[in-house]
Backbone as numpy.savetxt, mean C-alpha at the origin, in Angstrom:
# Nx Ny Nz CAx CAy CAz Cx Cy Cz
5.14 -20.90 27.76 5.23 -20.22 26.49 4.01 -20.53 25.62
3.55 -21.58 25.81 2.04 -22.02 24.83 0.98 -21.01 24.89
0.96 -21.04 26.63 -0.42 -19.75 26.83 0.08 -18.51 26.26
1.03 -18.18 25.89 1.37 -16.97 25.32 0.56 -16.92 23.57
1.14 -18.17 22.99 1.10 -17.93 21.73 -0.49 -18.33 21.32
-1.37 -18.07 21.79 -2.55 -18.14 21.48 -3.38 -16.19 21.33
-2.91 -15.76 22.80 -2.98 -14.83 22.70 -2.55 -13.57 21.45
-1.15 -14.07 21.15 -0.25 -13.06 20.33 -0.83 -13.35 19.02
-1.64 -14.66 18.66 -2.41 -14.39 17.37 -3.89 -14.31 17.44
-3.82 -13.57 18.94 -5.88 -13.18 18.66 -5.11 -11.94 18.32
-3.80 -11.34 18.84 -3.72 -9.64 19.04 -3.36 -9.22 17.44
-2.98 -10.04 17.19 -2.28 -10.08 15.29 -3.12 -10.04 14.28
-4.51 -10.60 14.79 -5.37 -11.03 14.02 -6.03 -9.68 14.24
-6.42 -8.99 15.37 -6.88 -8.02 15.46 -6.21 -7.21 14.73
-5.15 -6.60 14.85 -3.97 -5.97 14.15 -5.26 -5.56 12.19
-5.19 -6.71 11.81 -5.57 -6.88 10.46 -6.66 -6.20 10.32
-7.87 -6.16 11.70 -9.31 -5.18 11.32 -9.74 -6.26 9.80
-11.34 -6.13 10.16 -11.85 -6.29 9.68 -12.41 -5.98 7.86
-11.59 -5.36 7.68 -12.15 -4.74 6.31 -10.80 -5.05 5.08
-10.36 -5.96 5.94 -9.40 -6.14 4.95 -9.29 -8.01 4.70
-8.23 -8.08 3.58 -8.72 -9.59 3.24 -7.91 -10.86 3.98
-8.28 -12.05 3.77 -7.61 -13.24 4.78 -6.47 -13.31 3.45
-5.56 -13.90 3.46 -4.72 -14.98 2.98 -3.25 -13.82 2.51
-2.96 -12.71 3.14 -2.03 -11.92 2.63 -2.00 -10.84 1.67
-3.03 -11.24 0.46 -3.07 -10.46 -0.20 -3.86 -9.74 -0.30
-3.70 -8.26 -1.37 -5.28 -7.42 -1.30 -6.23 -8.64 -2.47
-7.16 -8.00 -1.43 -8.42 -8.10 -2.14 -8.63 -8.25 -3.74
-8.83 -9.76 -4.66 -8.63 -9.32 -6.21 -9.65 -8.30 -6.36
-9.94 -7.78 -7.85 -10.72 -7.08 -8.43 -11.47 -7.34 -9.46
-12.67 -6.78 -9.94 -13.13 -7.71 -11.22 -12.78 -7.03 -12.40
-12.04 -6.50 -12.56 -11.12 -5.47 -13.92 -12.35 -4.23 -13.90
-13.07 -4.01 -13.22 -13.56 -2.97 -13.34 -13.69 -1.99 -12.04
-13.06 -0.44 -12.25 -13.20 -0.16 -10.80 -14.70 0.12 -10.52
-14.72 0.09 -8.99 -16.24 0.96 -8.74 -16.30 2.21 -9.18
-17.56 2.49 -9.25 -17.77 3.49 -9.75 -17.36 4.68 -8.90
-17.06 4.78 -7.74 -16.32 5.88 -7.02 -15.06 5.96 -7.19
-14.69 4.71 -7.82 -13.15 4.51 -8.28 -12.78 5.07 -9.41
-13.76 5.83 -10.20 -13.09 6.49 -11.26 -12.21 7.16 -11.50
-11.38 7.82 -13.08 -11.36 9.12 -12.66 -11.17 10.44 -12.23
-11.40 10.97 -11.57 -11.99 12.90 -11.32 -11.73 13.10 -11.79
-12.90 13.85 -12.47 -13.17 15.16 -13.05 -12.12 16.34 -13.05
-11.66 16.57 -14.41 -10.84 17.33 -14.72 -8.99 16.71 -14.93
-8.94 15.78 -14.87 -7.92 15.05 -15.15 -6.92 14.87 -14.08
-7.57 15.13 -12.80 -7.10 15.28 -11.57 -6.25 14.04 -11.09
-4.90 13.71 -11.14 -4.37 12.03 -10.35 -4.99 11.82 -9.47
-5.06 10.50 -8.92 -5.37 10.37 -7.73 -5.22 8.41 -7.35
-4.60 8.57 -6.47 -4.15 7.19 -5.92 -5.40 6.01 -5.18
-5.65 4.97 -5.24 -6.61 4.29 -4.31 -5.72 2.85 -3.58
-5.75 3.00 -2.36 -4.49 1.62 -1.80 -5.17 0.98 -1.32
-5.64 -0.11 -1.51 -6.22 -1.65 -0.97 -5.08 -2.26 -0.36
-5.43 -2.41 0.80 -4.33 -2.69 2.19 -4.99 -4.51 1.87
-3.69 -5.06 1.78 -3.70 -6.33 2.75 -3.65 -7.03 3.78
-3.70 -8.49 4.08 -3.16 -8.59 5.23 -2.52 -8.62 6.50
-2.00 -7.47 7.24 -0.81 -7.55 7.97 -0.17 -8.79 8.58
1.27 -9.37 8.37 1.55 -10.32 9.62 2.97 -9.55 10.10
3.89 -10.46 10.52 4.79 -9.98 11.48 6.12 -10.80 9.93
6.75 -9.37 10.10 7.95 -9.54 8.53 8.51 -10.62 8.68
9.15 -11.35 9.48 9.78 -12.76 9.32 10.69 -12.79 8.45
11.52 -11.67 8.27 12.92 -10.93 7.26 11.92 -10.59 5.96
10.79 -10.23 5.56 10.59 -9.79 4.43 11.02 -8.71 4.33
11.71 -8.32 2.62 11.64 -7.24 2.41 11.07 -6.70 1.79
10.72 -5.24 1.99 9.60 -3.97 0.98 10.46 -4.39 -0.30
9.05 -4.18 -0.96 9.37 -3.74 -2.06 7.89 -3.09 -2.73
8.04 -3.15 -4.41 6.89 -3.06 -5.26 6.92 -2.67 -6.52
6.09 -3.66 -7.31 6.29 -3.48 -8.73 5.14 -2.69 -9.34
5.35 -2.26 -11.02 4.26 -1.81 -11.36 3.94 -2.24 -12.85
2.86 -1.57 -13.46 2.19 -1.93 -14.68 1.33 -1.01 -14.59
1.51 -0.50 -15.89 0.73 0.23 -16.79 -0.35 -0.52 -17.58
-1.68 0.37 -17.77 -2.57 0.08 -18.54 -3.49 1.24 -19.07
-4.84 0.78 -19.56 -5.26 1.35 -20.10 -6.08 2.95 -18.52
-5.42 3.96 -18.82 -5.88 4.80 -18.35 -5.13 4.72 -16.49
-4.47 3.51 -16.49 -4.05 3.56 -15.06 -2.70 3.04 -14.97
-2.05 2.93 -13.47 -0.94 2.47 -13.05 -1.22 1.52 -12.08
-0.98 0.23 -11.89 -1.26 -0.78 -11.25 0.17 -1.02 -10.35
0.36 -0.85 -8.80 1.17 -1.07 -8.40 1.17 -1.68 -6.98
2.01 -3.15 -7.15 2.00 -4.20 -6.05 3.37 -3.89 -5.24
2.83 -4.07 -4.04 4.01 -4.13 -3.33 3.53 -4.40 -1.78
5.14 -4.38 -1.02 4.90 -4.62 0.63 5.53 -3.74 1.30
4.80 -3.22 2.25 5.38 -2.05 3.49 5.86 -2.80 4.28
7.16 -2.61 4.74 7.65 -2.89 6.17 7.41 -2.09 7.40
6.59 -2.17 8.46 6.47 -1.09 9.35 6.83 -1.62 10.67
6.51 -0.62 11.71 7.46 -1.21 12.78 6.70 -1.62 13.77
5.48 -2.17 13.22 4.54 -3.33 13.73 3.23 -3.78 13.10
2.67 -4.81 13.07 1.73 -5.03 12.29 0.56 -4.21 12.23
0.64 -3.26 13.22 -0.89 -2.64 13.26 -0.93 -1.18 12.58
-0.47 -1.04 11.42 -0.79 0.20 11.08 -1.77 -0.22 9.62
-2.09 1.34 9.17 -3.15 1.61 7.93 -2.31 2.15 6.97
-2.52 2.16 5.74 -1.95 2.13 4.54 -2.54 3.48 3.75
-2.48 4.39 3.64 -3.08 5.28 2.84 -1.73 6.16 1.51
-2.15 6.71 0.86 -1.82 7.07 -0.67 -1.47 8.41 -0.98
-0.89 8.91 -1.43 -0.85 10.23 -2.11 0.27 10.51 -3.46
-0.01 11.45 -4.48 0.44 11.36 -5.84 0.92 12.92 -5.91
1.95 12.61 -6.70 2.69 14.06 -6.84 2.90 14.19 -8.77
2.44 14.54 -9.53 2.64 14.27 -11.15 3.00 16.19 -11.53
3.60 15.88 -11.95 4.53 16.62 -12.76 5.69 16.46 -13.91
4.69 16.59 -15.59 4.82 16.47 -16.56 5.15 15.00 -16.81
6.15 14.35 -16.83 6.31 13.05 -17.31 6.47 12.35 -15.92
7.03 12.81 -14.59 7.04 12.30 -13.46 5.99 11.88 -12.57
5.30 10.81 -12.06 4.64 10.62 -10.73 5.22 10.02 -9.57
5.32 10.51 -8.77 5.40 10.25 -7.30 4.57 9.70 -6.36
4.68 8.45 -5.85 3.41 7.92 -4.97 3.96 7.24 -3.90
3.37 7.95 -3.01 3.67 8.01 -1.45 2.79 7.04 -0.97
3.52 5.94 -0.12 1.80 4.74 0.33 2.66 5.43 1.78
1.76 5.51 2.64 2.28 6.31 3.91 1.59 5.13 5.31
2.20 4.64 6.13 1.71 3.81 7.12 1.70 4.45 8.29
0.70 4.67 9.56 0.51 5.20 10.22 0.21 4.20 11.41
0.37 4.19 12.53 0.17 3.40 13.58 -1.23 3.65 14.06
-2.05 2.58 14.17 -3.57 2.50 14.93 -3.55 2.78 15.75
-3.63 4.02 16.67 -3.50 4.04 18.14 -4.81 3.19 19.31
-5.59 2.97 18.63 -6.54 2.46 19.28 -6.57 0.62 19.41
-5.49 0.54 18.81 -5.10 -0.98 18.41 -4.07 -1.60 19.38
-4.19 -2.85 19.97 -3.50 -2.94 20.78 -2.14 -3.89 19.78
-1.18 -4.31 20.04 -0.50 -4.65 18.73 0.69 -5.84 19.51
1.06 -6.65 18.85 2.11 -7.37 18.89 3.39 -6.54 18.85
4.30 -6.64 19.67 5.98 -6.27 19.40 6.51 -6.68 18.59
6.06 -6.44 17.02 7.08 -6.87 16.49 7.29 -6.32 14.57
8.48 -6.34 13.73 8.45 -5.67 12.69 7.06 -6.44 11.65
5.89 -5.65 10.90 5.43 -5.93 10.39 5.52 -5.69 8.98
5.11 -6.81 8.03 5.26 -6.44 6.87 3.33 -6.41 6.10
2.80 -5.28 5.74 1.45 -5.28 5.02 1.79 -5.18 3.64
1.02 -6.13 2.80 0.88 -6.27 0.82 -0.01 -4.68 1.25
0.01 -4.39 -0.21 -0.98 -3.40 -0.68 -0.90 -3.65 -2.48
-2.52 -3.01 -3.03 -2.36 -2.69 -4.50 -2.56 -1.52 -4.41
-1.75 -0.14 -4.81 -2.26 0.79 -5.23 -2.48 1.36 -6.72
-3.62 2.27 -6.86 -4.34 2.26 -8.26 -4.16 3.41 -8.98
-3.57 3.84 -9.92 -3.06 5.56 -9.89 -3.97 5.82 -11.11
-4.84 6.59 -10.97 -5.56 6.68 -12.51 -5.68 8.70 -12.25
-6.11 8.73 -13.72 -6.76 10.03 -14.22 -4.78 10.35 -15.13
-4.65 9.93 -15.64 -2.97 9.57 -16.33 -3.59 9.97 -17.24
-3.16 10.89 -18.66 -2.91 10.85 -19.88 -2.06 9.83 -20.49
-2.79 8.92 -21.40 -1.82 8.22 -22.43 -0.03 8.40 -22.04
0.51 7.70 -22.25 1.98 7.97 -22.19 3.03 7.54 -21.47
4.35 8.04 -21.82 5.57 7.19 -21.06 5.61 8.31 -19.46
5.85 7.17 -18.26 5.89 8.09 -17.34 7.35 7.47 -16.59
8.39 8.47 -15.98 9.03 8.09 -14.66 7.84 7.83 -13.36
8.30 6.66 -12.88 7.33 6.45 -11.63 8.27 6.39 -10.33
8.23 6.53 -9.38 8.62 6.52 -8.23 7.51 6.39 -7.28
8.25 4.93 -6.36 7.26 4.67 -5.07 7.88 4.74 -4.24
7.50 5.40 -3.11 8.23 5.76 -1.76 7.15 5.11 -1.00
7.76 4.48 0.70 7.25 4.12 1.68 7.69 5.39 2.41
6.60 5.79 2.72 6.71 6.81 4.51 5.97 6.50 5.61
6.65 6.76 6.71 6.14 6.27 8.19 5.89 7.72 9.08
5.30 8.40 8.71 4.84 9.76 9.84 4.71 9.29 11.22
5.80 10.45 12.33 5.42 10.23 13.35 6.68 8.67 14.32
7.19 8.22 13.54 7.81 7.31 13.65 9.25 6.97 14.03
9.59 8.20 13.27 11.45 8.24 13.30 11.89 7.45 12.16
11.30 6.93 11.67 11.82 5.95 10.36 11.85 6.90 8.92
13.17 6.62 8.58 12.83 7.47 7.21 12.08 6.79 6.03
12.26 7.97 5.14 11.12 7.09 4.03 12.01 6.37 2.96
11.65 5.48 2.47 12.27 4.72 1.79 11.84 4.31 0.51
12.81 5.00 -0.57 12.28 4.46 -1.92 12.71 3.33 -2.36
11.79 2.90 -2.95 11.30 1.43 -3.68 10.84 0.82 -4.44
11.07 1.80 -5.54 10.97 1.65 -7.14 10.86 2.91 -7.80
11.95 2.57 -8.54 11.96 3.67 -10.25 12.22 3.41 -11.36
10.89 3.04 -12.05 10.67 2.42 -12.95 10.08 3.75 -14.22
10.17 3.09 -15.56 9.11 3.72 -16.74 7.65 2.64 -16.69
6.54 3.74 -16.67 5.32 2.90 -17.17 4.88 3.45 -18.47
3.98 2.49 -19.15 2.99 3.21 -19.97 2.13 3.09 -20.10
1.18 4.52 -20.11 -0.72 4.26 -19.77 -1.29 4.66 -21.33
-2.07 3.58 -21.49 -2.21 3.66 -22.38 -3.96 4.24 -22.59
């Protein structure tokens, strides 16, 4: 069993790819986004998800909180997926006082992966908001998977 468990955390470690950060969490920030992080033009929403760590859930459960600020929606949370090796990407649905934000996990096919339930942190960043009180809703979706999607917070924010 030893020679096993050396292997299962080179494959775990791979799992994580390179572009993302060591110790679980995303990546901090320096309170300022990049400049591609603005933004768009025309008051357009638009979501940005800084993927964390992946490991293997060990009973965690999803969740995710949020906060409002100036011009944005700041929202922490964890995907449960149905192995450590997937990617984390975003999408926003706003309509009048409502936003909707979809963090959607997709399996790496090119990734070779551990058997087992994974849990990835993410921050996602919701800006181009008018001032104001919003219903928020965060949904986890798994395309491709058989897993349904699962909501996981409905909260009021306010962007100020």
């Amino acid at each position: 069993m030893r020679s096993i468990l050396p292997a299962a955390l080179a494959l775990l470690a791979a799992c994580a790819g390179p572009s993302q950060s060591a110790g679980g969490d995303p990546p901090p920030t320096s309170g300022q986004p990049p400049a591609a992080a603005q933004p768009p033009a025309g008051g357009q929403v638009s979501v940005e998800v800084v993927q964390g760590t992946a490991s293997s859930s060990g009973g965690s459960e999803q969740n995710a909180r949020a906060e409002g600020g100036g011009g944005t929606v700041v929202i922490r949370g964890v995907v449960t997926t149905p192995t450590p090796c997937h990617k984390l990407a975003g999408t926003t649905e706003h309509s009048g006082s409502r936003v909707t934000v979809r963090i959607s996990a997709a399996s790496d096919p090119e990734t070779m992966c551990i058997a087992s339930i994974g849990a990835i942190p993410y921050t996602a960043t919701v800006r181009g908001l008018s001032a104001g009180t919003y219903e928020l809703h965060v949904e986890h979706t798994y395309p491709g998977t058989g897993w349904e999607t699962a909501s996981v917070l409905q909260t009021q924010v306010t962007v100020r």
